[in-house]
Every structure is written in C-alpha cells, then in structure tokens.
Steps between C-alpha positions, in 0.01 A plus 500: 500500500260250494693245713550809782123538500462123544731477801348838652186336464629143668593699766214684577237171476723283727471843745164474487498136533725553797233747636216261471709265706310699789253394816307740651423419845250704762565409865526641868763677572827271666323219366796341319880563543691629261742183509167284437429746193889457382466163502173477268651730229775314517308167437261643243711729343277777542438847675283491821297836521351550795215751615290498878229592657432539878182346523248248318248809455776712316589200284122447356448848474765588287469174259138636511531828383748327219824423582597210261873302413542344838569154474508318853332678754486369869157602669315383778241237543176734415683705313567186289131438487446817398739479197315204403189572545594798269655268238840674548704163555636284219472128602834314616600224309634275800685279206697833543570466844694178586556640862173501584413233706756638735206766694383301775091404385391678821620822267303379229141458361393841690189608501581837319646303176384088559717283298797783464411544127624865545747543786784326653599564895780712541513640881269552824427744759317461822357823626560494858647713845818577500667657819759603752598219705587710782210765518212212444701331844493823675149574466421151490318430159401270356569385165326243384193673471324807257386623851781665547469739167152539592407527869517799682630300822821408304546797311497740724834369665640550144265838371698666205744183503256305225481476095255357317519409104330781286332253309144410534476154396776403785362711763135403451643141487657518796226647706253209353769261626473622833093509482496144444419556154739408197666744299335457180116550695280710262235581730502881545350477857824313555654721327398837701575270797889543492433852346377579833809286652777694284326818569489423891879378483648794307550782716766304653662460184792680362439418136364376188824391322594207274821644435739682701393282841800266397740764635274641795469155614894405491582881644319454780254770435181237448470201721222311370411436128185357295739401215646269276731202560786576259483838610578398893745223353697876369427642813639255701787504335610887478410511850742183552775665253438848650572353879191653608425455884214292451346240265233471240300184424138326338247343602156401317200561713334251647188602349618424143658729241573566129713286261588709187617244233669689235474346139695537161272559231577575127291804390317515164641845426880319526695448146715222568269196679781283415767696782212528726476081548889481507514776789243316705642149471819686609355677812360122554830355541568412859796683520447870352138468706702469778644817457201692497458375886794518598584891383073591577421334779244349277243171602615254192270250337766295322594180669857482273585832693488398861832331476674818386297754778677588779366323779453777755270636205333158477479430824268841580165444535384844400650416171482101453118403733456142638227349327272538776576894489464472085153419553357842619662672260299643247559652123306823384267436269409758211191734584213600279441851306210562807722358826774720373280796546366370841856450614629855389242654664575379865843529409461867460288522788796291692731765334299816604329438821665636813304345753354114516126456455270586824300183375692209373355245245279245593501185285244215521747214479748720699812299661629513801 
C-alpha cells in the first residue's frame, strides 16, 4: 500500500514538474508562426502559451488593473518605457543571450530603454500610406506625401475612398509630420494645430479603423490607407493571391513617419525568468527571426536574418528604408499622466466634431 501511494505520488510531482515546464508569452496577434512556436517547444522542452492583445493601450491596461503570470511580453517602444518606468520589467541578463549581438546597433541603445537593460528588438513597423496602384494613377495622386490623407484638393477625387488608423498617437503623429513638426512635439498649440487638420480632412473620410481596413483595402472597397507596413505587406499579397484587377503598394511620406520597434521584455509578474531568456535568444537567431518577416511582412532588426528573407520582402522599401529614409523616422515616446489628458481631449473632440473649426489654430513658431 505504501509503495502504490509512493508511485501515485511520483506521478503526480513529475506532472506538476511537467506543468511548470511552461512560458507564458503576451504578444500581437500573427506575431509568430506556429512552426516558429513548434520549433521552441521542441528545443526547450516546454509548452508555449500564448495570449494577445490588439493594441499597446489594451496591453498596459490590463497588466494594470492586475493581470500577472506572463512571462515575455512584446510591447512597443513607449509602451516599454512605460513598463519601466512602472518597475514592471525584470532586468535581462545578456550572459543569457549569446545571440545578441546579432540586432543591428542602429536597433539598439533607444531612447525609451538606453543600454537595452530591459528589452531586446524583436520586429518593426513603419506607419505609412498604403494604396491602390491603379486608382492613385487614375486620379493622379500622389504618394509620397501626408497631403494626400489630409488635403481637401486630393481627397476629394477619392471622398469616402480613405481610412485612417483609430489610434490617436499615429494620427496626431502623422498630422505633426506633415506640419513640419515631429511626432513626438508636446506643445499643445501644435498639438490643436493638426486637430484642426484631422478635423478639416475627415469628412472625406470613410473611417476610423485599425482593423478590418486590411480587407477593404485588398477588396477594392478603400483605395487609400493611413496604415501600417506589415499590414499592406498582407494586403498586397491577398490582393496578388486573390487576382484582383489592380495592385496594392507602400510608400513612406516624404514628410517623415513612424517607426514602431517592437521589443521582448520579461515581465516581473512571469514565473519562469529562466524560459523567458532562452525564448528570446531563440527569436534572436537569424533564422527563426527570419520567419517572422517573411510570414508578417514585418521590418527586421537582426542582421543574421537578412540572408534567410526573401528578397522581394527585403528589397521593399516600405518595409526595409535606405538609410537616408531611416533618418526621418521617428519612435513614440511615452506621454505624461497630464499630456494624456490633453491628447484625449482633442481626440474626442476629433472623434465628435462634425464640422472643422471656423478659426484654425494659430501658433507662434507656426511652420509652413
């Protein structure tokens, strides 16, 4: 009797061993394939569980109001500085990460975590216009410029034709791009400024949507896009698979744009730190980074990855800049408690208002 209880009891610790043997990992959604997942279990001998979220603002708000047992979690830049500026993150020890050095340093020493003591690069995004090819020719368009999501001589050859993200951090950056100002400006005279531009652009618009404009876009039923690169890499290529009449394609405004670096950081709240360091040297390795790009669409950091991207992918400006394009690229930076409440309010007021203002804003150090 005794030796039965022993065994039941062997049996039951290694299953609970075996269910320790667990990483928890909090990401966007189609952020890693499922043969890139496969693989890592099958190298660590684990379970991957894996959860999402749809946007940065969703992500801190849920670990805010508690969530805890995630152990890699893949935000944004300022959502990364505001996870450590919260003392969320547990520190990486890079003796951990043997992989490292291959993120090219351009990727590295950010200004949201200097010295990468807290996240590693995983993946980019440049927010940008995506459109049909053959409807931007037709009306002739430009599209190398934010004029052409936000003046009225453009738009109306396109009226009901145009999304715009339903995010206020992009769109505000976007319309400071375009007013000469960069996308992180603070000043709230700046700030009402392309208020008063959205709100003058937006009866021409069909939507707010930083979802379903993917489909509308390869459909046919949208024709111009303020989006996101990966998302006109998919585009592009259900259009292309779907032998739609027409084509879709990138381009990053002259005027500058937004580079969303995504980051893997290991939470406090996780249980096993240990899986968390061996899943990001994996996603490091040149080859299953690679991947990533290659199923997503995806701008890639990782120099050891270029030689496994396929080179219609790398060859794409919209999703691999020249240098020269690199450099007016900007990363969000995290607002404070008080902006956040300056920046909701116009954003409601962009939300709301029917009609533009019958004054618009006045700045003394107004650009051109």
């Amino acid at each position: 009797m005794t030796k039965r209880i022993a065994i039941v009891v062997l049996i039951a610790w290694a299953g609970m061993a075996h269910a320790a043997d667990v990483l928890y990992l909090y990401n966007w959604n189609n952020y890693l394939s499922d043969r890139t997942a496969q693989r890592f279990e099958a190298a660590c001998g684990c379970r991957l569980v894996r959860d999402y979220y749809a946007d940065n603002e969703e992500m801190l708000a849920k670990l805010a109001a508690g969530a805890v047992g995630y152990d890699v979690i893949v935000p944004t830049g300022n959502a990364v500085e505001a996870l450590i500026r919260s003392r969320q993150l547990r520190a990486l020890d890079k003796r951990l990460l043997p992989h490292l050095g291959n993120i090219d340093p351009a990727y590295l020493d950010t200004p949201f975590d200097p010295g990468n003591h807290y996240s590693v690069p995983y993946a980019y995004t440049i927010t940008l216009i995506g459109y049909n090819v053959e409807k931007m020719r037709e009306h002739g368009l430009p599209t190398d410029t934010w004029a052409v999501i936000f003046e009225p001589k453009y738009l109306q050859k396109v009226k009901g034709r145009v999304t715009v993200l339903d995010s206020q951090r992009e769109l505000m950056a976007a319309a400071l791009k375009y007013l000469g100002y960069s996308a992180n400006d603070r000043d709230e005279c700046h700030w009402r400024q392309a208020r008063d531009l959205i709100l003058r652009a937006k009866p021409y618009w069909a939507a707010f949507n930083a979802s379903s404009y993917i489909k509308a876009l390869t459909v046919g039923d949208i024709w111009l896009v303020h989006g996101y690169s990966n998302d006109m890499f998919q585009a592009s290529q259900d259009a292309l698979h779907a032998r739609r009449p027409f084509h879709i394609e990138a381009s990053i405004p002259r005027e500058g744009a937004v580079l969303a670096l995504d980051s893997m950081v290991i939470h406090r709240g996780g249980a096993r730190p240990d899986l968390a360091h061996r899943f990001i040297d994996f996603m490091l390795d040149g080859e299953h980074s690679a991947e990533l790009t290659n199923t997503t669409g995806s701008g890639n950091p990782n120099r050891a990855a270029r030689r496994y991207i396929d080179p219609a992918i790398l060859a794409s400006e919209a999703i691999f800049p020249r240098p020269e394009t690199l450099a007016r690229l900007e990363m969000l930076r995290d607002l404070d408690y008080r902006q956040r409440r300056v920046l909701s309010r116009l954003w409601t007021e962009i939300k709301v208002r029917q009609a533009p203002p019958r004054a618009r804003s006045a700045c003394p150090s107004a650009r051109p």
